[in-house]
N, C-alpha and C positions, 0 to 999 in steps of 0.2 A: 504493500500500500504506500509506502514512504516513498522506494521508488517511481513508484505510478505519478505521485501528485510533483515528485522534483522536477520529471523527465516533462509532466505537462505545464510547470514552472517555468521555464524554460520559453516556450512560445510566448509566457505570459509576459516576461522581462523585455523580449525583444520589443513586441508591441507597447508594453509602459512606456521603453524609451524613442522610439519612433512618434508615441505622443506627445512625450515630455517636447519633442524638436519643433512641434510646432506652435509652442510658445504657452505662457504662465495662463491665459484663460482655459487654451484645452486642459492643460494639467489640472486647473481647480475644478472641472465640469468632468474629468473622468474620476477624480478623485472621489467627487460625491456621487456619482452615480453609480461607481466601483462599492461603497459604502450600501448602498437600496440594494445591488443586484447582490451581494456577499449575503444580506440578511434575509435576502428574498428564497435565496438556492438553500436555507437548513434545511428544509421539513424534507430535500429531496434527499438527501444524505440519510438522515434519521430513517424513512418509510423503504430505501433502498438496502440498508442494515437492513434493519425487521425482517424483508425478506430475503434475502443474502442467509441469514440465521435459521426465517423456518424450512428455507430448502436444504439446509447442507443436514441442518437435523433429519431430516425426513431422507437424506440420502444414507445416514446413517443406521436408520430404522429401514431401509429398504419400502418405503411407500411411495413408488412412480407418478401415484394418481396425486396425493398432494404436494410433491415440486412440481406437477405441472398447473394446478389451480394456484399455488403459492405465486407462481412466474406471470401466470395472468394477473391475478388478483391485484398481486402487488405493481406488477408494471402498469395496470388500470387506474388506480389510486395514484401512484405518482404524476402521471399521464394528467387525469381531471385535475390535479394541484396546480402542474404549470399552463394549463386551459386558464386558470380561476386568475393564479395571480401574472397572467401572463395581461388578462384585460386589465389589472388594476395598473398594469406597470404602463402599461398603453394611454388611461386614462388617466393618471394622477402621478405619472412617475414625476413629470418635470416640480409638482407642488411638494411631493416627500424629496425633493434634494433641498427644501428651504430650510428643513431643519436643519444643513451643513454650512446654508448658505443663505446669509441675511438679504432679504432683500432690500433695505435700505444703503447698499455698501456700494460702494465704484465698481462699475463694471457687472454688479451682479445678473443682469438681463440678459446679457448674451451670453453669462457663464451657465446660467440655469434651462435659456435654450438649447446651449450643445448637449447638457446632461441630459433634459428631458427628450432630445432627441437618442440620445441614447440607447435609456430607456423604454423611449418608444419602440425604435429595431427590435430592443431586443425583447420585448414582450411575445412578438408573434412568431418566436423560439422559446421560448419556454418550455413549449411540450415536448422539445426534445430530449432536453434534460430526464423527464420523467421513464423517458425510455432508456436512453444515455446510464443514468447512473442505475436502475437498477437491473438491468441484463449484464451490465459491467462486474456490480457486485454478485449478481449469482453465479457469472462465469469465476468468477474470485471461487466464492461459497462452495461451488462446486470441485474445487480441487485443480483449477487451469487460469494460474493466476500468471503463468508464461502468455497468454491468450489474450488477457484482461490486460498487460502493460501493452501490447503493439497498439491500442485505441489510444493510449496516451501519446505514443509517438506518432500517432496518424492526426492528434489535436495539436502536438508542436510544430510539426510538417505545416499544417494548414495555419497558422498561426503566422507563422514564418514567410510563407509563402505569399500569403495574401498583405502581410504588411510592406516586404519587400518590393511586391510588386505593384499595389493598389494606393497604400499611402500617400508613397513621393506624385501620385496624378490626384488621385481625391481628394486629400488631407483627413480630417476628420470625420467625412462621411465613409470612409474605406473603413478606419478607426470600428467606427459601429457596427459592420458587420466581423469582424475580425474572430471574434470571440464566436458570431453565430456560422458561421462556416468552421471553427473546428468542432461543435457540436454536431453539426449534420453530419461529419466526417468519424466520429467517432459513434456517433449516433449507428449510420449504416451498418458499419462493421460490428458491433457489439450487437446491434439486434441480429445480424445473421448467424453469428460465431456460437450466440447464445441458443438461438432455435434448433442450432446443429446439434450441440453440447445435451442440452436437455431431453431430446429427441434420441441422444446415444446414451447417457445414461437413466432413463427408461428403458428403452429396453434390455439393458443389462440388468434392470432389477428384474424384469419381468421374466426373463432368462433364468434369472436365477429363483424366485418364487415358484419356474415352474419346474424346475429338478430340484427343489426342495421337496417341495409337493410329490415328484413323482417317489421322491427317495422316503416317504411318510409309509405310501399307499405301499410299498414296496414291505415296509418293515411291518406294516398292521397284517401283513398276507403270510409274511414267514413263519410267526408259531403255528399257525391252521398246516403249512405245508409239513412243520415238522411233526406236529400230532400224527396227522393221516401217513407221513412217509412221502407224500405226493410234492410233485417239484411246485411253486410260487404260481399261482395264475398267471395268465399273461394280463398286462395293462392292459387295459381297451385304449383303443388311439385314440 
């Protein structure tokens, strides 16, 4: 996990300072709106755990059927959260940066604009996130957490890529989507990697529930065999 969030630290520093270049207004408008979007993204961490935990338990218990209601369930609830606070960030993102940023202050107008622009980009990404972080954590959960860091290095790639190349012509509007093209990017790959993962262990539980199973009926059949002398029933197919 430590290396996951450095390696996606990494894109994030390139982009701070490609902001930082284009002078102390964008600095003080990403700063606050860094501040709304940081406090906005908990509930996806907390609800992405929760399920990360009840599928590696239930991998543990060998029950197929709930990591796979656990994976919906859970990516469904993260999903509607960044739907929900995806509109408020749309609608009110530029008035939650005033608590960073007074509006009686020099300059505060067009610093509260570029945030709430910001903001606004990035509201109607949101719901990536909710898929983003929790396919990520149950490819962790699930024991393929070699799998789970390539999506961090596919968010520094696009991080990187888009400022290097987008910045130095759009300035600050390149800026705002920055952050949401390495979420799509990671987004993709984690929800396929995840679908693959869960789909193969399934049915290695279900493999194995059913040579458990045949190994039960097996042993309930052998004292009757050794009473009478006669060899085991055969299994019905």
């Amino acid at each position: 996990m430590g290396l996951q969030y450095s390696i996606t630290a990494i894109g994030s520093m390139v982009m701070q300072s490609a902001n930082n270049a284009l002078g102390p207004m964008y600095m003080s408008a990403y700063a606050a709106a860094a501040r709304i979007k940081q406090f906005a993204m908990c509930p996806f961490d907390a609800i992405a755990t929760a399920t990360s935990t009840l599928v590696s338990q239930n991998y543990g218990a060998h029950h197929a059927e709930r990591i796979r209601k656990g994976v919906i369930q859970g990516t469904t609830v993260n999903t509607a959260y960044g739907i929900c606070i995806g509109i408020l960030l749309i609608l009110f993102g530029r008035s939650a940066c005033t608590i960073f940023i007074a509006e009686s202050s020099v300059g505060a107008s067009a610093i509260l604009d570029a945030a709430g622009r910001y903001l606004f980009v990035s509201g109607f990404f949101y719901w990536n996130l909710g898929i983003l972080n929790t396919t990520r954590l149950v490819v962790q959960g699930l024991g393929y957490s070699n799998l789970a860091i390539i999506s961090g290095t596919l968010e520094m790639i696009a991080r990187i890529a888009v400022t290097l190349i987008f910045v130095p012509r759009m300035g600050f509007d390149a800026i705002c989507f920055t952050d949401q093209v390495a979420w799509m990017s990671g987004m993709i790959y984690c929800a396929i990697i995840c679908t693959i993962i869960v789909r193969r262990v399934c049915r290695k539980i279900s493999g194995g529930e059913n040579a458990q199973a045949a190994k039960k009926e097996r042993r309930r059949f052998a004292p009757q065999a050794e009473k009478t002398g006669a060899a085991p029933a055969a299994m019905p197919a």
